[in-house]
C-alpha positions in Angstrom: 22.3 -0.8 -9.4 19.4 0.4 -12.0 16.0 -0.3 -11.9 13.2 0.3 -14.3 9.6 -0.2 -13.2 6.9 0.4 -16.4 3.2 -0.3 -16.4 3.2 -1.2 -20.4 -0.3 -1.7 -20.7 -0.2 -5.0 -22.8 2.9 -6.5 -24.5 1.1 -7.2 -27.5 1.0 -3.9 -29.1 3.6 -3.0 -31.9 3.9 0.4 -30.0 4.9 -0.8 -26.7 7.6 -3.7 -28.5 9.1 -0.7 -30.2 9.8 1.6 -27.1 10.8 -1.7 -24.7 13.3 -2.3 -27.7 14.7 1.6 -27.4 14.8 1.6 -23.7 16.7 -1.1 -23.8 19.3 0.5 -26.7 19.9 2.9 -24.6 20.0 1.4 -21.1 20.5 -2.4 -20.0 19.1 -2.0 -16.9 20.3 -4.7 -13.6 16.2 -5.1 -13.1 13.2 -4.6 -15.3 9.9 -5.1 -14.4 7.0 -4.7 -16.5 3.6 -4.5 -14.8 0.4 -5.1 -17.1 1.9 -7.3 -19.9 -1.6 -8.5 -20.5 0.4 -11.9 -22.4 1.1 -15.2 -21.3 4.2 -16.4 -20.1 5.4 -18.6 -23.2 4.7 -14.9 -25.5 6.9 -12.9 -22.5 9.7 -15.7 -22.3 10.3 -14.6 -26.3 11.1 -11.5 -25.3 13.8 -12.4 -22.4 16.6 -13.6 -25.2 16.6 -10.2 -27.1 16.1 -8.1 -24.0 19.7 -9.3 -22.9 18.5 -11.1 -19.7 19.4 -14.7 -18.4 16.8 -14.7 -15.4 13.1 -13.4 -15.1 10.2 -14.1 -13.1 6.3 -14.4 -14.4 2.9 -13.8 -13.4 0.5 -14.9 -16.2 -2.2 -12.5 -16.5 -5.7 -13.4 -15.0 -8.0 -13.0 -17.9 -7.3 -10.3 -20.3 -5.8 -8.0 -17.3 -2.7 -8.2 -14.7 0.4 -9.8 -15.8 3.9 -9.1 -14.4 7.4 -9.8 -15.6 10.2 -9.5 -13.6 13.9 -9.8 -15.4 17.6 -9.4 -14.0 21.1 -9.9 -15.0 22.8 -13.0 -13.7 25.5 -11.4 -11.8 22.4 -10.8 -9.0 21.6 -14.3 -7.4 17.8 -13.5 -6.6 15.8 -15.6 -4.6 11.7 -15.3 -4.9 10.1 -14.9 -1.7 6.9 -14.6 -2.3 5.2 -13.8 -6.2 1.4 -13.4 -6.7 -0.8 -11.1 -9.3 0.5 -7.6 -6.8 3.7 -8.4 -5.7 6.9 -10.2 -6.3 9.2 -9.9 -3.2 12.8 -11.0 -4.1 16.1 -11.2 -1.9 19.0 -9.9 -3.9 23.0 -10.4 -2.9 25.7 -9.3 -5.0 28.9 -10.6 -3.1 29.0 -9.8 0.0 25.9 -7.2 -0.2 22.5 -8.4 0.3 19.1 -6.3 0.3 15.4 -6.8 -0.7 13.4 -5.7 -3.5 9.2 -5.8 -3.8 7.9 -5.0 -7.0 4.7 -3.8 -6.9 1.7 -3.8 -9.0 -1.3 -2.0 -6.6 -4.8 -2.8 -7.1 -6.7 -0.8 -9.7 -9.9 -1.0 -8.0 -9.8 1.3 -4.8 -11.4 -0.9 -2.4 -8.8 -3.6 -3.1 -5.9 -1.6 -2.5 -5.8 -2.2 1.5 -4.9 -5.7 0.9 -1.7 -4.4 -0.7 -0.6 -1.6 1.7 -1.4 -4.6 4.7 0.9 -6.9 2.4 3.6 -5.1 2.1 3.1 -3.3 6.0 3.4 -7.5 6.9 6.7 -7.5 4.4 8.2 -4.8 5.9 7.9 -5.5 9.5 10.0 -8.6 8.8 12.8 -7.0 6.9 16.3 -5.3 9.1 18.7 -5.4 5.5 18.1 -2.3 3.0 14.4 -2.7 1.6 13.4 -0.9 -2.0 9.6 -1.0 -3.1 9.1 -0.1 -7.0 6.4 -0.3 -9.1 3.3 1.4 -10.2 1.2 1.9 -6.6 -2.2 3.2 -8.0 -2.5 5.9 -5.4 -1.4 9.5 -4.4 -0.6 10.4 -1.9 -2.6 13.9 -1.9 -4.3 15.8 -4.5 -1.2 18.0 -5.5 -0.2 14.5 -7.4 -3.5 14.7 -9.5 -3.4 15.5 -12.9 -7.6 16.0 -14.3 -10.2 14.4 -13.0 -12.3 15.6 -9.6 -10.4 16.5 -6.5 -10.9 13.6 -4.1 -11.4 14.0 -0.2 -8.3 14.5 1.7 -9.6 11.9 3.9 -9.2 9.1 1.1 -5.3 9.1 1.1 -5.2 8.4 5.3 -5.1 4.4 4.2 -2.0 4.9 1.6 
């Protein structure tokens, strides 16, 4: 199974169509998710047919920020268990093999993060099949992951 998670930063920009277009030359991944597509769902859906995917999953952007996408091949039957602006959580079974997959968009303000570590801590302590979590956190986990920027206070990663 392959899985791409990519924070594209708006699909409206002739930069980001052009690598989506070579990724997907030169890998037709089982799942893509795109995290910050910044566009409606009717603009996304265009994009489904020459990505090579039957199924996807939307979150419309709130504003001019947010936005997820979610696409998958249909040998996977996927079922949506819960979807909101930080996290789709799917159920995945391919034959006799069933597991779980939350894609995960964390909260770019600091503050708000909590409420997606408690979210998926509340997922988790439900699940007994094989559970993956992908997706573009916005956190470290210690400084050593930091690249600029001040040094923050080792205290501040305890949370994550």
């Amino acid at each position: 199974m392959s899985v791409m998670s990519w924070n594209c930063q708006g699909l409206g920009s002739t930069w980001t169509i052009q690598n989506l277009k070579e990724m997907r030359r030169e890998h037709f991944l089982d799942f893509m998710f795109l995290l910050e597509t910044k566009n409606y769902s009717n603009h996304v859906l265009k994009m489904k047919g020459w990505l090579g995917y039957e199924e996807c999953h939307l979150v419309d952007p709130e504003g001019l920020s947010g936005g997820l996408a979610l696409f998958w091949k249909s040998s996977y039957e996927v079922e949506i268990l819960q979807s909101d602006k930080r996290i789709i959580d799917i159920k995945v079974k391919l034959g006799s093999l069933s597991f779980f997959i939350s894609f995960v968009y964390g909260d770019p303000v600091r503050h708000l993060r909590q409420e997606v570590w408690e979210k998926l801590t509340d997922i988790g302590s439900l699940r007994e099949e094989a559970w993956l979590v992908v997706g573009d956190l916005n956190e470290l986990m210690n400084n050593s992951e930091n690249l600029g920027g001040p040094l923050r206070d080792e205290a501040s990663f305890y949370p994550f």
